[in-house]
C-alpha positions in Angstrom: 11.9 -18.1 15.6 14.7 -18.0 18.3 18.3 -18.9 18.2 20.7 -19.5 20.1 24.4 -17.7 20.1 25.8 -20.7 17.9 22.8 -20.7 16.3 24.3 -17.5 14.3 24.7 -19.2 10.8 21.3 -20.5 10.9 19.7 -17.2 11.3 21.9 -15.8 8.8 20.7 -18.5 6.4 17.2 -17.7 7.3 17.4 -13.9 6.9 18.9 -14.7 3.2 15.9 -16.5 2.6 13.2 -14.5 3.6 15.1 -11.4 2.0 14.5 -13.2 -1.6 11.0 -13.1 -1.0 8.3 -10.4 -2.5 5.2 -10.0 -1.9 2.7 -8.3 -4.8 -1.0 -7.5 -4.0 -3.6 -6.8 -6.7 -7.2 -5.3 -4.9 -10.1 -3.4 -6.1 -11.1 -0.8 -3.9 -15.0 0.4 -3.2 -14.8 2.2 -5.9 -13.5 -0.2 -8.3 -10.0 1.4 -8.6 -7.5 -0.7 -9.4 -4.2 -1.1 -6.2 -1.5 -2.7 -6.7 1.2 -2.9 -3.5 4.4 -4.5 -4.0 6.8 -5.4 -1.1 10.3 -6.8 -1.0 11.4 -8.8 2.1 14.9 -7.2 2.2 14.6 -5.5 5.3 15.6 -9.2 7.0 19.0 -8.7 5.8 19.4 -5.0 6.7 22.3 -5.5 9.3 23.5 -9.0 7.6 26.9 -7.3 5.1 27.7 -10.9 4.0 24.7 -11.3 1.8 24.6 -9.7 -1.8 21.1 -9.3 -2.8 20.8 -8.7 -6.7 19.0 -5.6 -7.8 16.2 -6.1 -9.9 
């Protein structure tokens, strides 16, 4: 997705959205061991100071 310079509060507003996200995977492997991977998305708000995430 691209913005444009005034665009800035949009992106912003995206970034804050995405950041809420997480992402849990539940697999089996060949040897039917159990992996579970778990990701938060708050990377997209790395350089944004204006957005408080809550810690979980």
């Amino acid at each position: 997705m691209m913005f444009e310079p005034h665009e800035e509060t949009a992106q912003v507003q995206v970034r804050a959205e995405l950041a809420t996200l997480r992402l849990q995977v539940k697999a089996k492997d060949i040897y039917q061991h159990n992996i579970k991977v778990a990701r938060d998305f708050r990377w997209f708000v790395r350089h944004t100071h204006a957005v408080a995430l809550s810690q979980e």
